[in-house]
C-alpha positions in Angstrom: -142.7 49.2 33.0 -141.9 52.5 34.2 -140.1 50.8 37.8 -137.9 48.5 35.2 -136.9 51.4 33.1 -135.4 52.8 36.5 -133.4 50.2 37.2 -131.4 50.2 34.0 -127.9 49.2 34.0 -126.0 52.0 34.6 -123.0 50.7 32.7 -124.7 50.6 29.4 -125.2 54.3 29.6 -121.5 55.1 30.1 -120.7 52.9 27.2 -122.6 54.9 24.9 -120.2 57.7 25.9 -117.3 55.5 25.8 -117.9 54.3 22.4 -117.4 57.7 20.6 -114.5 57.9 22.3 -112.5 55.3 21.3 -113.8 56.2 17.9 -112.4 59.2 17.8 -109.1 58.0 18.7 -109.0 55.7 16.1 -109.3 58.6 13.7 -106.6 60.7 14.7 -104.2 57.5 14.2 -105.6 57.4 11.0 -104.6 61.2 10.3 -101.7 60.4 11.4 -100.6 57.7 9.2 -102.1 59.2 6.3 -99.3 62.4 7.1 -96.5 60.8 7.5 -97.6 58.4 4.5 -97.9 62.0 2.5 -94.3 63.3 4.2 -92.4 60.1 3.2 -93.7 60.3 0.3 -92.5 63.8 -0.5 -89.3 63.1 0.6 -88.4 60.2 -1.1 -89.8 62.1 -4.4 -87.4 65.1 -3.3 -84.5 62.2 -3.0 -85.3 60.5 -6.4 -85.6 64.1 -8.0 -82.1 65.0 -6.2 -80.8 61.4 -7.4 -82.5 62.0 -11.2 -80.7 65.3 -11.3 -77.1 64.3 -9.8 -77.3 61.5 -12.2 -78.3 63.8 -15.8 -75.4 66.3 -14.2 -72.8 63.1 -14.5 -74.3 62.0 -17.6 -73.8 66.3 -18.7 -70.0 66.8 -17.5 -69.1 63.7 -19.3 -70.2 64.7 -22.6 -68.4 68.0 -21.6 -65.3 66.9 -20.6 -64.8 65.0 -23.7 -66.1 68.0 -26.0 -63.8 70.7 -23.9 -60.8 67.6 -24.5 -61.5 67.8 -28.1 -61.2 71.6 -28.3 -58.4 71.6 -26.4 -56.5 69.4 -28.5 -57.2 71.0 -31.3 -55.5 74.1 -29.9 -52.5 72.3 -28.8 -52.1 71.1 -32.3 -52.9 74.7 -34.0 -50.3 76.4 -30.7 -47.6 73.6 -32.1 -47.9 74.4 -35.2 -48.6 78.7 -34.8 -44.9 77.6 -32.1 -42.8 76.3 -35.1 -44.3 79.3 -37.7 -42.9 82.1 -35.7 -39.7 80.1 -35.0 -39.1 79.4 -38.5 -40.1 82.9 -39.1 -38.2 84.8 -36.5 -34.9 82.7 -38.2 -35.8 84.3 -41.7 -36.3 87.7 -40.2 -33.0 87.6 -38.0 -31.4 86.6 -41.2 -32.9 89.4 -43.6 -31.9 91.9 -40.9 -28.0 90.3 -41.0 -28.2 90.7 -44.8 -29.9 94.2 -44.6 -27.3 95.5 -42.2 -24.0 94.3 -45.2 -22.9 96.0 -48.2 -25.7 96.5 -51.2 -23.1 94.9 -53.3 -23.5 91.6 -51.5 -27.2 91.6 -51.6 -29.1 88.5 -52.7 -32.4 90.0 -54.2 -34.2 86.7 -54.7 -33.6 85.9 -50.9 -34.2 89.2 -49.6 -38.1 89.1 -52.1 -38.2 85.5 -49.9 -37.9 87.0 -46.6 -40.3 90.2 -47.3 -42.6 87.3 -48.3 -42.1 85.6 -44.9 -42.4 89.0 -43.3 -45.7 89.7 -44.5 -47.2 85.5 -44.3 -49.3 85.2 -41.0 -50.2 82.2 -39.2 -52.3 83.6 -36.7 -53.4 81.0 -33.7 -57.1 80.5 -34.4 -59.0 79.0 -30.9 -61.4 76.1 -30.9 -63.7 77.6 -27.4 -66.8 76.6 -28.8 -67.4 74.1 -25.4 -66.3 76.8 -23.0 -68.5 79.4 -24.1 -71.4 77.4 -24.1 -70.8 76.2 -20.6 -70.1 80.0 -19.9 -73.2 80.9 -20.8 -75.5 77.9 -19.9 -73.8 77.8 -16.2 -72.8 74.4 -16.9 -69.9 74.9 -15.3 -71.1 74.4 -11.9 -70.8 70.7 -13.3 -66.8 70.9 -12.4 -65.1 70.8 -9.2 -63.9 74.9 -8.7 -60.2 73.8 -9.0 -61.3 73.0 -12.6 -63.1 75.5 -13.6 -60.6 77.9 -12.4 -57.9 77.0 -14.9 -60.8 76.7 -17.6 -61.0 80.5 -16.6 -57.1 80.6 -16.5 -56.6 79.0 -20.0 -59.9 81.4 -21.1 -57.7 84.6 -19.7 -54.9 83.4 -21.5 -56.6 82.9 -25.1 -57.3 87.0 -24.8 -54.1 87.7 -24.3 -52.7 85.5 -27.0 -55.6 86.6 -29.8 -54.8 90.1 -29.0 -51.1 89.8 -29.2 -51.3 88.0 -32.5 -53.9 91.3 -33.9 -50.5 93.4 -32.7 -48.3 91.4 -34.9 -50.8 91.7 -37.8 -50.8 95.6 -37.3 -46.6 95.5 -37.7 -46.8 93.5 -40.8 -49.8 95.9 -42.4 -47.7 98.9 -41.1 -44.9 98.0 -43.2 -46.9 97.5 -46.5 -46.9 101.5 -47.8 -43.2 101.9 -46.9 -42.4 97.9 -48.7 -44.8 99.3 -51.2 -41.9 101.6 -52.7 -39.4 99.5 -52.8 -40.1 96.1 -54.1 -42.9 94.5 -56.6 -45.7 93.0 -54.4 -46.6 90.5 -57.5 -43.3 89.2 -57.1 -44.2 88.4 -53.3 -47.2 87.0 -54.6 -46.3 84.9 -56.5 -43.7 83.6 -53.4 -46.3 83.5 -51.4 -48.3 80.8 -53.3 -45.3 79.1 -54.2 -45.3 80.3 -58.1 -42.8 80.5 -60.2 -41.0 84.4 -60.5 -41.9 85.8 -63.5 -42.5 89.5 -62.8 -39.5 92.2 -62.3 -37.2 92.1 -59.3 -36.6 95.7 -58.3 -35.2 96.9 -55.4 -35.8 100.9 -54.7 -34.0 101.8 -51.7 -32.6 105.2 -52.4 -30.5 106.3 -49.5 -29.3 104.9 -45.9 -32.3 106.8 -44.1 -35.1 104.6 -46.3 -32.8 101.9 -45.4 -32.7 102.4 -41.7 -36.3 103.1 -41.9 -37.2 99.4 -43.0 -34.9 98.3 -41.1 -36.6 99.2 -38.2 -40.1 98.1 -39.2 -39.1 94.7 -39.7 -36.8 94.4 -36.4 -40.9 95.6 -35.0 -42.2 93.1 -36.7 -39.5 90.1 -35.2 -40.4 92.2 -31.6 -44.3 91.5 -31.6 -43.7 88.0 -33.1 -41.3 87.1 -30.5 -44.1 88.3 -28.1 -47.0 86.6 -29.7 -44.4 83.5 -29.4 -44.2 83.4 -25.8 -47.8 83.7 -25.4 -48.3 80.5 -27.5 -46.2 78.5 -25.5 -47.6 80.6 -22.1 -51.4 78.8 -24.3 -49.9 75.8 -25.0 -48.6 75.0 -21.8 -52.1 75.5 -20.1 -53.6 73.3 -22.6 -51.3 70.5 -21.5 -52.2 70.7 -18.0 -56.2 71.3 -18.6 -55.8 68.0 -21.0 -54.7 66.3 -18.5 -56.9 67.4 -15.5 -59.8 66.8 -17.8 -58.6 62.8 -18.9 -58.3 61.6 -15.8 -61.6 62.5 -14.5 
């Protein structure tokens, strides 16, 4: 018994130690199918997520676009309109001054309480931004190529400067009411101005040549800051032609 338990095989010994082995090698190959199971998986979740997002971004600048287009139209129809106002108007004023500048004797009172009521009457351009500030502020506007977005920010710059010129023109007009206050009835004008028939006194109380001058003057401002406020309508409208455009042929 003891003799045969001497002469054991020494291979079976070294397979006990070869066995282990190889077991252990199979496990690392395990490990590593089970990471780069786990990375794939990651990064196809990462490439979905990226896909998910790109795709709710399109689905985003297309509702958008078609909100900033129907703002923008609305401007280009209130700039066409705010356009042929202050033509029309400038044509009354150039006019009144013409009549202003002739004999009292040839004075038409009825047209000259007409074109004080045109004098005061504003039509001041009133912008639809509603979709631009709210991509403003939300950073939506990463959503548009740069070339876009910079004459979003262009036509933006220019709405300031048109606002603001037609506050100016607004300022002329309520400058003028003390001075018009002493020489004409305002509920004549009134009545004008809502398209009423006259049935209040027509007075005219311009006492001397300086008075004169002096409302001269303050309507020839008044023409000044519309013809200003004009150019900056068509400067808006302009802008809005060429942002309409960009914008439909996305």
């Amino acid at each position: 018994m003891g003799k045969s338990s001497k002469n054991q095989d020494p291979t079976s010994k070294r397979s006990q130690f070869i066995q282990p082995l190889s077991l252990g090698k199979r496990n690392w190959e395990s490990y590593i199918k089970e990471f780069l199971m786990l990375f794939l998986a990651i990064v196809l979740g990462f490439f979905v997520e990226n896909l998910r997002e790109s795709y709710v971004e399109q689905q985003s600048a297309k509702v958008l676009t078609q909100s900033m287009l129907e703002d923008l139209k609305q401007d280009r129809k209130a700039l066409k309109e705010a356009i042929s106002f202050a033509e029309e108007k400038d044509l009354v004023i150039e006019n009144f001054l013409q009549m202003l500048h002739t004999p009292k004797e040839s004075w038409d009172t009825v047209a000259i309480y007409k074109s004080m009521t045109t004098v005061f009457t504003t039509f001041p351009f009133s912008p639809t931004d509603g979709t631009y500030s709210q991509m403003k502020s939300s950073g939506t506007l990463r959503y548009f190529n740069q070339t876009l977005v910079n004459q979003m920010n262009a036509y933006d710059n220019q709405l300031k400067k048109t606002v603001f010129r037609d506050e100016i023109v607004e300022k002329a007009e309520w400058e003028l009411v003390p001075l018009a206050g002493t020489l004409i009835n305002f509920e004549v004008t009134g009545e004008l101005r809502f398209n009423k028939p006259i049935t209040k006194e027509m007075y005219l109380k311009i006492p001397d040549k300086n008075t004169l001058d002096i409302l001269i003057n303050n309507v020839a401002v008044v023409r000044t800051m519309m013809g200003r406020s004009l150019q900056e309508y068509k400067s808006q409208l302009a802008l809005a032609e060429d942002l309409i455009t960009k914008l439909e042929s996305r």
